[in-house]
C-alpha positions in Angstrom: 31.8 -59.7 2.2 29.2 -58.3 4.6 27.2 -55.2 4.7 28.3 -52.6 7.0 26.3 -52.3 9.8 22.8 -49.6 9.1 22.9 -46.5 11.2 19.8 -45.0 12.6 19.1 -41.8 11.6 19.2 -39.5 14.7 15.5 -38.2 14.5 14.0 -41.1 14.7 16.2 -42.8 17.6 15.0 -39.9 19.9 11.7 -39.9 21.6 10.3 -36.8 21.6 7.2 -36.9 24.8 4.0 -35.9 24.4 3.2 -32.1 24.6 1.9 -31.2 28.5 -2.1 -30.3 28.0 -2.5 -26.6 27.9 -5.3 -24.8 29.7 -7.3 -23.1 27.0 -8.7 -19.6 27.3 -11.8 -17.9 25.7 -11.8 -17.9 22.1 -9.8 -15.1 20.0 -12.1 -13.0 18.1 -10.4 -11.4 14.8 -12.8 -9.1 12.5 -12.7 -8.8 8.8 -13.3 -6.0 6.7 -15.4 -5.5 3.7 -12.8 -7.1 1.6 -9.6 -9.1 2.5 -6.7 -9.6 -0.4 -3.9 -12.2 -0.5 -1.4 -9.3 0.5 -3.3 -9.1 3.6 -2.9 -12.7 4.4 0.8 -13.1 5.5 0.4 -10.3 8.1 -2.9 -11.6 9.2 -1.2 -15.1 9.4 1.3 -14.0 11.9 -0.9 -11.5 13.8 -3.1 -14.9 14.3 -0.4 -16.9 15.3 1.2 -14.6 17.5 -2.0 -14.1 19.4 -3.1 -17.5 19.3 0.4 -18.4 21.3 -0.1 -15.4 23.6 -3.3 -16.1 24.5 -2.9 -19.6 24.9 -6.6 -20.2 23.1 -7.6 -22.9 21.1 -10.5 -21.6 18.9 -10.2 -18.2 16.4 -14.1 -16.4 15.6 -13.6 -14.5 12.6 -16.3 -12.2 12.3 -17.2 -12.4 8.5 -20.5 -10.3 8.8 -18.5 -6.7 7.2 -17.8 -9.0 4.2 -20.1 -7.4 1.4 -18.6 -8.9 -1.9 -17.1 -12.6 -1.5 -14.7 -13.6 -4.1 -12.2 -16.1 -4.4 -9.3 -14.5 -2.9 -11.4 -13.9 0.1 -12.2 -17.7 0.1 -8.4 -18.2 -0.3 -7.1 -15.5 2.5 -10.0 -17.9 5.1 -8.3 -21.2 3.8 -4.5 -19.5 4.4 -5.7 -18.2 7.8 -7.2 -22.0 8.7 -4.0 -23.5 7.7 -2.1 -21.3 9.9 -4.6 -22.2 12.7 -4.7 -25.4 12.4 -1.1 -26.2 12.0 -1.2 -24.9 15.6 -3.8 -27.5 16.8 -6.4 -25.0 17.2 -9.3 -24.2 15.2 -11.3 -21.4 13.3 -14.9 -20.9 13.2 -16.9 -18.3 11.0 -19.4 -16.0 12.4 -21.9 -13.8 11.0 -21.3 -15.4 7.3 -23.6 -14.1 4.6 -25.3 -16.5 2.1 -23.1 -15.2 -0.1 -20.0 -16.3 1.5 -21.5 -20.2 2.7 -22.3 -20.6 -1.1 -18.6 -19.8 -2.4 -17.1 -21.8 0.3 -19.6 -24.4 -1.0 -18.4 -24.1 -4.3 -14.6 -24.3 -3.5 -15.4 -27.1 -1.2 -14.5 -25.7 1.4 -17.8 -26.1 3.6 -16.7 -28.9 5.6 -13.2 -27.1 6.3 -13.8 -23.6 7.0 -16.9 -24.3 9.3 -19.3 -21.4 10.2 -20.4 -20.9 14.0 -23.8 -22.3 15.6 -26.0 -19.6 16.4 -27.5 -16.2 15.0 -26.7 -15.7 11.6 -24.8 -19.1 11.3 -28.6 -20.2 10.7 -28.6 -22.6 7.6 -31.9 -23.4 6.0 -31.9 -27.5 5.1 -34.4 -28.3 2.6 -36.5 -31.2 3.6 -38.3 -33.3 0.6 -41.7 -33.3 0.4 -43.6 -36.3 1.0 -46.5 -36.3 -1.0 -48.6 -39.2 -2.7 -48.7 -40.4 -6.1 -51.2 -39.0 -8.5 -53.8 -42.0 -8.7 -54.2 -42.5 -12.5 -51.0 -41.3 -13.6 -49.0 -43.6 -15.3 -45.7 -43.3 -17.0 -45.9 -44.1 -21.0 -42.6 -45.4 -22.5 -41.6 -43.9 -26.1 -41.7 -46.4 -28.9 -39.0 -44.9 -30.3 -36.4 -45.1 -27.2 -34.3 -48.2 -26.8 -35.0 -51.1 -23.9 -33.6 -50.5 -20.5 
């Protein structure tokens, strides 16, 4: 007895081409308040995306500097709204973000995903190691009491 023969599914049987390149406007700018809740994130969502088609950009500036208090739903709402973007091959960018803000997104890991503009207050200090010499007659005494290494 043989196997019947497989079918293809139909998906993957058609070839879908390549999307035509689009020609990409100046950047949207979208502003955010002093403080921005999950509620406000669905509606935000869409307003993004609908503007984003509209205006046929492929960057989003949101203006962060009227955010006084960071907390983690504010970090969250900035993830939800880079999802949104980004699931639309575009990208968001972060301008005028306080310390405050860089440091959560820092802590949520979130630096590397939520990226902060070049420029003005997107300034962000690097420390830089010192390089200084040895202290000549300073030697490092072992404890008797600690184990070998």
């Amino acid at each position: 007895m043989g196997r019947p023969p497989r079918k293809e599914p139909a998906l993957a049987a058609a070839r879908v081409p390549p999307p035509a390149p689009r020609l990409r406007t100046s950047p949207i700018r979208l502003v955010i308040g002093e403080r921005i809740t999950l509620d406000d994130v669905v509606a935000l969502c869409e307003r993004v995306r609908a503007a984003l088609q509209e205006a046929d950009a492929d960057v989003v500036v949101c203006d962060v500097g009227r955010v006084t208090d960071p907390d983690l739903g504010t970090i969250g709402a900035l993830a939800r709204i880079q999802l949104t973007v980004r699931r639309l091959g575009c990208e968001v960018r972060l301008d005028d973000a306080s310390p405050a803000l860089r440091g959560l997104l820092g802590l949520a890991g979130l630096r590397e995903v939520v990226r902060c503009a070049p420029g003005g207050s997107g300034f962000e200090a690097r420390r830089q190691a010192e390089g200084r010499e040895e202290a000549s007659g300073v030697e490092e005494e072992g404890d008797p009491a600690d184990p070998p290494a």
